[in-house]
Steps between C-alpha positions, in 0.01 A plus 500: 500500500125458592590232819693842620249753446250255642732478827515890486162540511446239811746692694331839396169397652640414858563851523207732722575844470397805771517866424581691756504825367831572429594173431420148385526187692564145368431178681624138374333233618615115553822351610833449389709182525845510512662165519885413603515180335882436671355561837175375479317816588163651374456898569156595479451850527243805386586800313454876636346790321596707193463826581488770202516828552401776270555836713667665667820324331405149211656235687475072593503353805451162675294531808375263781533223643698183392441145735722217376456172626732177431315182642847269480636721769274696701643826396274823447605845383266837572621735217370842508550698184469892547602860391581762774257792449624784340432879462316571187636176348894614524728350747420194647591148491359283267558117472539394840468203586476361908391162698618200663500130480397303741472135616182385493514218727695710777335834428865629535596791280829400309592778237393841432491659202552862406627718177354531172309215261701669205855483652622369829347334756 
């Protein structure tokens, strides 16, 4: 019980928050590994913003920008994570999700990316 609280709290304090009036910005720092053991891959990639809002309409969101990066095979994806602006916090789009990935070595663009983080892509 105390080794997971203790883990808690370490992942707690990588968060810097921003107010920005009407709502309250998170930001993780570090990287994440993912590793593909069967392929023999290692994904290293950042993490984009929390963003909490409190008016006009409660509400969480992941916002930024997202660069992954796999070394074994030159590949890089640009993920942008958004919300489409809204009038008075109704309507909108929230969730979206858009990029590309690329090949490093040829700068050629191979995929892009568009839908929402939360459903289809």
């Amino acid at each position: 019980m105390f080794t997971r609280l203790a883990k808690l709290c370490k992942f707690i304090r990588v968060f810097q928050t921003k107010n920005a009036g009407t709502s309250i910005e998170a930001q993780v720092h570090g990287k994440r590994q993912l590793k593909l053991q069967n392929h023999g891959e290692t994904y290293e990639m950042n993490s984009p913003h929390l963003s909490i809002r409190i008016l006009p309409v409660p509400g969480i969101d992941w916002v930024g920008n997202v660069n992954i990066r796999c070394p074994e095979t030159g590949l890089v994806a640009e993920i942008s994570y958004r919300s489409s602006h809204s009038f008075l916090g109704f309507g909108g789009s929230r969730k979206l999700i858009k990029g590309k990935i690329l090949d490093s070595s040829l700068l050629k663009v191979l995929f892009e990316v568009d839908g929402h983080w939360d459903k289809y892509v």
